[in-house]
C-alpha positions as CSV (number, residue, x, y, z in Angstrom):
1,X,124.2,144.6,102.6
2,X,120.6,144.3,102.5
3,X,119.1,142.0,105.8
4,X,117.9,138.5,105.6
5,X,114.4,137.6,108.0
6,X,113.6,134.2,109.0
7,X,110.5,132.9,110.1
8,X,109.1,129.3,110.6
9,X,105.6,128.0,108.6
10,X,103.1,129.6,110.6
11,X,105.0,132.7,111.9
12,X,103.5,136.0,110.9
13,X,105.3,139.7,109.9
14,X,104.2,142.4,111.8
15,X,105.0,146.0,111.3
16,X,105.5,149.1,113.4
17,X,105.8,147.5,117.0
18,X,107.9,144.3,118.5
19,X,105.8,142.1,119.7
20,X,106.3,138.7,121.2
21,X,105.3,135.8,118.5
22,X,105.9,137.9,115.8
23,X,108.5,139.3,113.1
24,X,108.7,142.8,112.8
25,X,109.5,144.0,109.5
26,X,109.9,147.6,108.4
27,X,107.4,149.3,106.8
28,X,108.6,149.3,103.1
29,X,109.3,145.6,103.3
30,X,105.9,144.7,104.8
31,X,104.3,147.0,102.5
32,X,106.0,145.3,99.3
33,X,105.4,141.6,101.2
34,X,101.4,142.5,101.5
35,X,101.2,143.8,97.5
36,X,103.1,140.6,96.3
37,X,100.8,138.6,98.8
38,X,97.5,140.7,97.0
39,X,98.9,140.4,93.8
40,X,99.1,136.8,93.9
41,X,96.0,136.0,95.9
42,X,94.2,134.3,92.8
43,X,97.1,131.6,92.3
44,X,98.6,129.0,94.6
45,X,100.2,131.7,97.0
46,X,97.2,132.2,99.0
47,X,97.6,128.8,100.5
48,X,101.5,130.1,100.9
49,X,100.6,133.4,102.9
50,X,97.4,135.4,104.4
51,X,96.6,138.7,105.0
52,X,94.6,139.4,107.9
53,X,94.1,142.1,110.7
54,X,94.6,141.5,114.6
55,X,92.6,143.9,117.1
56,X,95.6,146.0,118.5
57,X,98.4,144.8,116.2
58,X,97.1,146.0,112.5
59,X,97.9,144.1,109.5
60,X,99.1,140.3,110.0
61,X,101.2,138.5,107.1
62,X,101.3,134.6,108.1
63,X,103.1,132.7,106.0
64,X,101.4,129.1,105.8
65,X,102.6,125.7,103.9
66,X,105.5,126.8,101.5
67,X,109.4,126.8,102.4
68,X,111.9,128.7,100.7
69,X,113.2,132.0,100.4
70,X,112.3,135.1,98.5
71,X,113.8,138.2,97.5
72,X,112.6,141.2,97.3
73,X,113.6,143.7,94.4
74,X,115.9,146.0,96.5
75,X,117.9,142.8,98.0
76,X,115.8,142.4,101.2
77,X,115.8,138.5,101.5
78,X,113.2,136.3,103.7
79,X,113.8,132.8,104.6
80,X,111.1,130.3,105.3
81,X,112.2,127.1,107.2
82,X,110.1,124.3,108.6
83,X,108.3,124.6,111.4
84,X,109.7,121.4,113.8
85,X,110.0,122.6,117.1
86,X,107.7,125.8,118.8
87,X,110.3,126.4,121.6
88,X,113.6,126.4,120.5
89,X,115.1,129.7,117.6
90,X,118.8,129.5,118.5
91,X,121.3,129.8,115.7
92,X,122.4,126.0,116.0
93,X,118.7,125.3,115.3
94,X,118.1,127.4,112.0
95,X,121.5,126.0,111.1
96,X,120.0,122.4,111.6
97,X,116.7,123.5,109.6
98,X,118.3,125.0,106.3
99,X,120.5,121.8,106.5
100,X,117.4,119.0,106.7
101,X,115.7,121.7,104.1
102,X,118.3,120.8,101.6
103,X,118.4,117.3,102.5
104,X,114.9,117.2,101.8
105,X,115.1,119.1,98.6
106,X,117.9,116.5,97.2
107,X,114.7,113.9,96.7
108,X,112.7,116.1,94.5
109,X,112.7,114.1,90.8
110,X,113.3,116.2,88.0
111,X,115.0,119.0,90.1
112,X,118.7,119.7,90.1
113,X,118.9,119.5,93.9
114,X,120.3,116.0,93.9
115,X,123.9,117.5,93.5
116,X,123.7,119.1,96.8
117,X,126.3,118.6,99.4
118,X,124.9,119.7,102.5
119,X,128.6,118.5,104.5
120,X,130.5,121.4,102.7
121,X,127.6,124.1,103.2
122,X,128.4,126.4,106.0
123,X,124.5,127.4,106.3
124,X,125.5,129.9,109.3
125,X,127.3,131.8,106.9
126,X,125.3,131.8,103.9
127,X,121.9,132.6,103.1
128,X,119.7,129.5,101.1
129,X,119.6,131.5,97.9
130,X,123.6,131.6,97.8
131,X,123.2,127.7,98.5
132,X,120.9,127.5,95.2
133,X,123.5,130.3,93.2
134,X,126.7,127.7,94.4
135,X,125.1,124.9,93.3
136,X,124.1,126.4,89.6
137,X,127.5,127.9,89.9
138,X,129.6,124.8,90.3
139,X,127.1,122.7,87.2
140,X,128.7,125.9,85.0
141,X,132.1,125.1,86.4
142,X,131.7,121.7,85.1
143,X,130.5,123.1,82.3
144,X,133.3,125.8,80.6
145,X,136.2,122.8,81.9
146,X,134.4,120.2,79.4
147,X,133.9,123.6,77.1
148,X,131.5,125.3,75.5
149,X,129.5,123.7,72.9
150,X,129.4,125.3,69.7
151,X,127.6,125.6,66.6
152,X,127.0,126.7,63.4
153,X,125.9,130.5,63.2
154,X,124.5,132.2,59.7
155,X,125.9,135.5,59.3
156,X,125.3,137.8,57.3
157,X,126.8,141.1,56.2
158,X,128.4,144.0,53.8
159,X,132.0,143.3,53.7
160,X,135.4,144.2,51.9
161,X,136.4,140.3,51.6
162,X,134.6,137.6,49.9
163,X,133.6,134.2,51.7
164,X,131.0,132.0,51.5
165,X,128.4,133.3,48.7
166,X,127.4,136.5,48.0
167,X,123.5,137.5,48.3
168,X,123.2,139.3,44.6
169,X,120.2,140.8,45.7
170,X,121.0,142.4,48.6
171,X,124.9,142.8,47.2
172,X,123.1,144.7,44.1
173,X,120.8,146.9,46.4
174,X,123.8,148.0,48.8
175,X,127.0,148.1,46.3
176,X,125.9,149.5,43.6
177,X,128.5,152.7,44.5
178,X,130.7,150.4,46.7
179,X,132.3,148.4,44.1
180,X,135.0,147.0,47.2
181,X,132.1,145.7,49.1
182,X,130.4,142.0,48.8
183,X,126.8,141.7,50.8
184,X,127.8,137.9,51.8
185,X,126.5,134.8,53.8
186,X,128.5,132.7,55.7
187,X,128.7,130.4,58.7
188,X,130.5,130.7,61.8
189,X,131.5,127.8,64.4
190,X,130.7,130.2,67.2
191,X,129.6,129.8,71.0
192,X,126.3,131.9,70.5
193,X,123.9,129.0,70.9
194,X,120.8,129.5,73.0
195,X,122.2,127.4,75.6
196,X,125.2,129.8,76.4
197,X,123.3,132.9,76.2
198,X,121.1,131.4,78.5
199,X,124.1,130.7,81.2
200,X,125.2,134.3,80.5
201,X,122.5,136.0,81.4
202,X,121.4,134.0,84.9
203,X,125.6,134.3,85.5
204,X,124.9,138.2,85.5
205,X,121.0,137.9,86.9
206,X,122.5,136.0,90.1
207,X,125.6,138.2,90.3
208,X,123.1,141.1,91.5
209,X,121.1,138.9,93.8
210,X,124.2,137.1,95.5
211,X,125.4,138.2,98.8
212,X,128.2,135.8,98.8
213,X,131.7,136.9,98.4
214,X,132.4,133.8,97.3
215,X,129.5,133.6,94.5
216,X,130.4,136.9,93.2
217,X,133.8,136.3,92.6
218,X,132.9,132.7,90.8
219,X,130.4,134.4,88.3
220,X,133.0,136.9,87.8
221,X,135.3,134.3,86.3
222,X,133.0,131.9,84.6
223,X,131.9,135.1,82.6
224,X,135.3,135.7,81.5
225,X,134.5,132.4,79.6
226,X,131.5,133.3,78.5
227,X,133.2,136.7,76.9
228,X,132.2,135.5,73.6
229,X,128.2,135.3,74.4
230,X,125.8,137.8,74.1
231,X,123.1,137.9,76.7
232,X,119.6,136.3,76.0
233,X,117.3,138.9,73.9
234,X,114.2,137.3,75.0
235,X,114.8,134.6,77.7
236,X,111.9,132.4,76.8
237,X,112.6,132.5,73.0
238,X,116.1,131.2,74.2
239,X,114.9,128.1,76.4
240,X,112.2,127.2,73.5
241,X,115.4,127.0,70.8
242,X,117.7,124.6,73.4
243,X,118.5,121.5,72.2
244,X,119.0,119.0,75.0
245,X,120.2,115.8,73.3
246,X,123.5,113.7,74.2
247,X,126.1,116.2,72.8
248,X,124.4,118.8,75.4
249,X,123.3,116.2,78.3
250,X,126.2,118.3,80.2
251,X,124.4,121.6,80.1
252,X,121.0,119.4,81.8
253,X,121.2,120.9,85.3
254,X,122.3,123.8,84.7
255,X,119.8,124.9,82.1
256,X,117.0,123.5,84.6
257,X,118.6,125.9,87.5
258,X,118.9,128.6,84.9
259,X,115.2,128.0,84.6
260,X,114.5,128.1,88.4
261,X,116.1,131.3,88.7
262,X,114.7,133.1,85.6
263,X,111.2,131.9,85.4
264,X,110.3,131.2,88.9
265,X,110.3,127.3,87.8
266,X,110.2,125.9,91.9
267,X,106.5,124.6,92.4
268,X,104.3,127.7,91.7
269,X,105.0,130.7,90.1
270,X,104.5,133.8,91.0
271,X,103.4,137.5,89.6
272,X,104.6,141.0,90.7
273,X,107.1,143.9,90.6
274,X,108.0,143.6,94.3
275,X,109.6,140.5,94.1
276,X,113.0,139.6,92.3
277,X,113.1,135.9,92.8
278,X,110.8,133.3,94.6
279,X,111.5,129.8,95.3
280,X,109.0,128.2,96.9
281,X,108.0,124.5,97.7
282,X,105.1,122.9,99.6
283,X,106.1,121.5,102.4
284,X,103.4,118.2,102.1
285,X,105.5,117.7,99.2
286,X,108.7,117.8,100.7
287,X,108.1,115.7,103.7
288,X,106.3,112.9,101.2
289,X,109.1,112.5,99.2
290,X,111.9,112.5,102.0
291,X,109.7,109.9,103.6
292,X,109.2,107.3,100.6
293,X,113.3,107.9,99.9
294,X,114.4,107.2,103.6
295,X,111.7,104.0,103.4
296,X,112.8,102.7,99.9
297,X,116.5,103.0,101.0
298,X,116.6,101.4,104.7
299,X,114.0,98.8,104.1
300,X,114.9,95.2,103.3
301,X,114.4,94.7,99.7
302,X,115.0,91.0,99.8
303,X,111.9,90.5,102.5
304,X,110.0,93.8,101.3
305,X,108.6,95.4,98.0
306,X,107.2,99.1,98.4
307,X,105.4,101.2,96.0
308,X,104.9,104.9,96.4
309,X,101.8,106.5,95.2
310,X,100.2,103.3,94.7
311,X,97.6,103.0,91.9
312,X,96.4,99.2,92.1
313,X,92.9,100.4,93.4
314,X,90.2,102.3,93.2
315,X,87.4,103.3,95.4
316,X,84.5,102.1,93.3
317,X,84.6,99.2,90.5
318,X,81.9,99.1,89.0
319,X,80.2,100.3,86.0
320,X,83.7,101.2,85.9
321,X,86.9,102.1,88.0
322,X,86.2,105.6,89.6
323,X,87.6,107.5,91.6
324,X,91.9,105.9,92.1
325,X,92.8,106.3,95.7
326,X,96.3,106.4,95.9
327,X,98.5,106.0,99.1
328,X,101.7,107.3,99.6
329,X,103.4,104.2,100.4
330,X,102.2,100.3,100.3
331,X,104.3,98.0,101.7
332,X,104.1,93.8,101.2
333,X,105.9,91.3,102.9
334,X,107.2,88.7,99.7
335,X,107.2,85.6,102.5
336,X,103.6,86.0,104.1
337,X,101.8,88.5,101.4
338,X,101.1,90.8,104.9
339,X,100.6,94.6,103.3
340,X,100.9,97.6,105.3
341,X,100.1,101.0,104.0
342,X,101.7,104.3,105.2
343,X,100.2,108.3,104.5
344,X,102.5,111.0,105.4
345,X,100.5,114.3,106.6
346,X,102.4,117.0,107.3
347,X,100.8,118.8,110.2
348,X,101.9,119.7,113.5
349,X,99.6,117.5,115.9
350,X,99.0,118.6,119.8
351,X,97.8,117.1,122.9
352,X,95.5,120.4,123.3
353,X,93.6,119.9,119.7
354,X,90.3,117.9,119.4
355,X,91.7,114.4,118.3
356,X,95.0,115.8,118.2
357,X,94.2,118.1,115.2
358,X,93.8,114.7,112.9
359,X,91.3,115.2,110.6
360,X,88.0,113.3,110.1
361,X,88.8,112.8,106.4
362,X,92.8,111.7,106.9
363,X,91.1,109.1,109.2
364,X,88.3,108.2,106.7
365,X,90.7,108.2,104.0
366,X,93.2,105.4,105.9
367,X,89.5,103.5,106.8
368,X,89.2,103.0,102.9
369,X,92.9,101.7,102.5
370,X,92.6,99.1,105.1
371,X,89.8,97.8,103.7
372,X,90.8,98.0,99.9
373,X,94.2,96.8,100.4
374,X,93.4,94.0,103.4
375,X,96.4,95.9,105.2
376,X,97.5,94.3,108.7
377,X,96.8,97.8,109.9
378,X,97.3,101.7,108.4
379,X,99.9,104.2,109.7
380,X,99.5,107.6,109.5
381,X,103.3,109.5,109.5
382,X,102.8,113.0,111.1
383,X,106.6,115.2,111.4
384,X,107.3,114.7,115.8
385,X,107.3,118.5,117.5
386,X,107.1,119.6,121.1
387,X,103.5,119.9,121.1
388,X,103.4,115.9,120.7
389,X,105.5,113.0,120.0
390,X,104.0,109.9,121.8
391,X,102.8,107.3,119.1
392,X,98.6,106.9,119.0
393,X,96.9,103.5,117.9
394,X,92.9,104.1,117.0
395,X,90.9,100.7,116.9
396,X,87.7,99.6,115.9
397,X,85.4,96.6,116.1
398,X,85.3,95.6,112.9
399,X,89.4,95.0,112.7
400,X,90.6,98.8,111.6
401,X,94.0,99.4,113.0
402,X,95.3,103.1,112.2
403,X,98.1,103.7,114.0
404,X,99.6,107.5,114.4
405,X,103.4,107.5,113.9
406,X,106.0,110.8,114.4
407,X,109.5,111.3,112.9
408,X,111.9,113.3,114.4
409,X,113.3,114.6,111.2
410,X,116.8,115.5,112.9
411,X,116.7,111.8,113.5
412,X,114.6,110.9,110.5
413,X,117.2,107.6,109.7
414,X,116.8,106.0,113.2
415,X,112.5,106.9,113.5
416,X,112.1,105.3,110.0
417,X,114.7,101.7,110.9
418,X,112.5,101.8,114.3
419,X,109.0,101.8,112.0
420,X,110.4,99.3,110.2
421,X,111.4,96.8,112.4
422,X,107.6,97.1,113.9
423,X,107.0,95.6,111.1
C-alpha cells in the first residue's frame, strides 16, 4: 500500500535529509509535488504551495492556505490539516484535526458534505479521501435500493426480427442480399442514461484510488448493479446531458460528488499528469463559514437577528454607491437596535509579531464598519493557537472599539456561547 504524508498549513517537504521542522519526502514524490506545484503556478495553487530554496537544505515545498488531500498518480497520498496548535503532532491530535476538518466542511452550501457523520468515522484508520469515497459510496447505496432510473434509449440496428419501424433506406442499402434481415429503429427502457454511466465510471475511478478494504468491497457490489451501464465515453459530454429535475433529485449528491472526484470540482482546479485527484479548500473559507453556522445556530433568535456577508452598505454614496463593504457577520439587538459586527481572519496571531501579526488593513477595514454600521464596537475572530490566546481590545479617542477575539475550535461551541453572552 502506497504511504499517506501529513503536514499542517505552513509545514514544508524537504527531500534527501531529516531535518527537524520539516517532512521528508522521497525523491520521486517531491520531484512529482514540485512539477504539479510549477505546473500550476499561474492559477490559484500558488497561494496553496511555494517553491523556494533554503541555504543548506535545497529545495523547500511549503504548503500555504489550502486543506485537503491530494493524490498522486502512483497512489502516494498527502494530507493537509489545519494548522491549530505548533507544539503538539500526536496521533490523538491529527485524529482530532481530520474530525473538526469534516465538521467544518459539513457547512459548505452547495457541497455534498452536509451528509457527513463524523461519530461513525474512525479517522485513525482511514485516510480523508476514503472519508470522501464512503460518503459518495453510501449516496449510491441510497441510490440502486430506490433503483436506477431509466429511460428511453433509440436503437438502432440490422436484425433478423422486426420491431418498431424499419429504416428503408438504410434496410435497402444493407439487405439487398439479406432478404432475413430488417435495418430497424426501436426504443428501449434501459438504464444507460448519462446519469448512471456517470456513477459507473467514478464507482471504478475511486475503486483504484481507495485504500479502504471497506470501500473496495462496496464499489465492488454497487457495480454488480450497475452491470447493465456502460462507462462514460466522454465524462463531460455525460454531466452536460444529466437531467436533474424531481424524478432524479435522488441522484443530486451523488452526481455533485461524482463531480468532485472527476473534474477536480473542490474550490480550484487543478492541471497536471502527476496528480490523480486534488481536493482542496481555502481554509479563510472554511473557518468563515463554520463561524457564521456555530453563530446563527447558538444565538438567541428571539433577542437577535444576524446577517452573514452583509450588503446594507457601502463605502462611498455618492454620485453613486461604490465600492460594497461587506462583513462577515452583523449582529442587531431587536429590543435596543445595539449592532455589533464580527470578521473572521484566519491567521495564526503571536505575542512575538509586530501588533500580533494583525494587519494594518484588517484594522482599517473594522475602522470603516464601526463607523458605517454605528456598531457598539467591532470584533475581529482570529482561530486560538499556542502562540496566543489572551483576548486584545484596541481603543481610540474618537469611540472605535475593535476588540480581538480567539476560538478554540476543539471547543468552538463553548468560545462562541461565551462571545455571545458578552454581548
Amino acid at each position: 500500500m502506497k504511504p499517506i504524508y501529513q503536514i499542517q498549513e505552513y509545514g514544508s517537504f524537504i527531500t534527501g535529509r531529516d531535518i527537524g521542522g520539516y517532512v521528508t519526502l522521497p525523491q520521486q514524490i517531491f520531484a512529482k509535488l514540485e512539477q504539479f506545484v510549477l505546473n500550476n503556478r499561474c492559477d490559484d495553487t500558488f497561494e496553496f504551495m511555494r517553491l523556494s530554496t533554503k541555504k543548506g537544505i535545497g529545495k523547500v515545498i511549503t504548503v500555504r492556505n489550502y486543506v485537503g488531500i491530494i493524490v498522486l498518480n502512483d497512489g502516494t497520498s498527502i494530507e493537509i490539516l489545519p494548522k491549530i496548535t505548533y507544539s503538539d503532532m500526536s496521533d490523538d491530535y491529527i485524529i482530532k484535526t481530520k474530525k473538526l476538518l469534516l465538521d467544518m466542511l459539513k457547512t459548505l452550501d452547495n457541497y455534498p458534505y452536509k451528509s457527513f457523520q463524523t461519530a461513525n468515522i474512525s479517522c485513525d484508520k482511514i485516510n480523508i479521501l476514503d472519508i470522501f469515497i464512503r460518503m459518495f459510496i453510501d449516496e449510491v447505496f441510497y441510490i440502486v435500493k430506490r433503483g436506477l432510473k431509466c429511460n428511453y434509449e433509440l436503437i438502432e440496428e440490422n436484425a433478423t426480427f422486426l420491431k418498431g419501424k424499419i429504416k428503408f433506406s438504410e434496410h435497402i442499402k444493407y439487405n439487398h442480399t439479406h432478404k432475413e434481415k430488417n435495418y430497424i429503429q426501436y426504443d428501449v427502457f434501459s438504464v444507460n442514461r448519462p446519469e448512471n454511466r456517470i456513477l459507473k465510471t467514478t464507482l471504478i475511478y475511486l475503486y483504484k484510488h481507495s485504500k479502504s478494504t471497506k470501500n473496495k468491497t462496496d464499489i465492488k457490489i454497487l457495480l454488480n448493479s450497475f452491470d447493465e451501464v456502460p462507462k462514460c465515453i466522454d465524462v463531460n459530454s455525460d454531466f452536460e446531458k444529466c437531467i436533474l429535475n424531481r424524478n432524479t433529485k435522488d441522484y443530486n449528491n451523488a452526481l455533485i460528488w461524482s463531480k468532485i472526484f472527476m473534474m477536480g470540482k473542490s474550490f480550484t482546479s487543478f492541471t497536471g499528469s502527476e496528480v490523480a485527484i486534488a481536493l482542496l479548500f481555502p481554509m479563510e473559507v472554511l473557518f468563515e463559514k463554520y463561524i457564521a453556522f456555530l453563530m446563527k445556530k447558538y444565538i438567541n433568535k428571539t433577542r437577535y437577528c444576524i446577517s452573514v456577508q452583509d450588503k446594507s452598505f457601502y463605502l462611498f454614496d455618492k454620485p453613486s454607491k461604490k465600492f460594497s463593504i461587506r462583513p462577515d457577520l452583523v449582529i442587531k439587538c431587536q429590543f435596543n437596535n445595539k449592532v455589533y459586527v464580527m470578521d473572521t481572519k484566519w491567521k495564526i496571531l503571536s505575542s512575538d509579531k509586530a501588533n500580533y501579526g494583525i494587519s494594518q488593513s484588517d484594522m482599517y477595514q473594522m475602522y470603516v464598519y464601526q463607523k458605517k454600521y454605528n456598531a457598539e464596537y467591532v470584533t475581529l475572530i482570529y482561530p486560538r493557537t499556542d502562540k496566543l490566546s489572551e483576548k486584545i481590545q484596541f481603543e481610540a479617542l474618537d469611540g472605535i472599539d475593535v476588540r480581538v477575539e480567539f476560538i478554540d475550535l476543539f471547543n468552538a461551541k463553548n468560545c462562541i456561547k461565551s462571545l455571545i453572552d458578552e454581548i
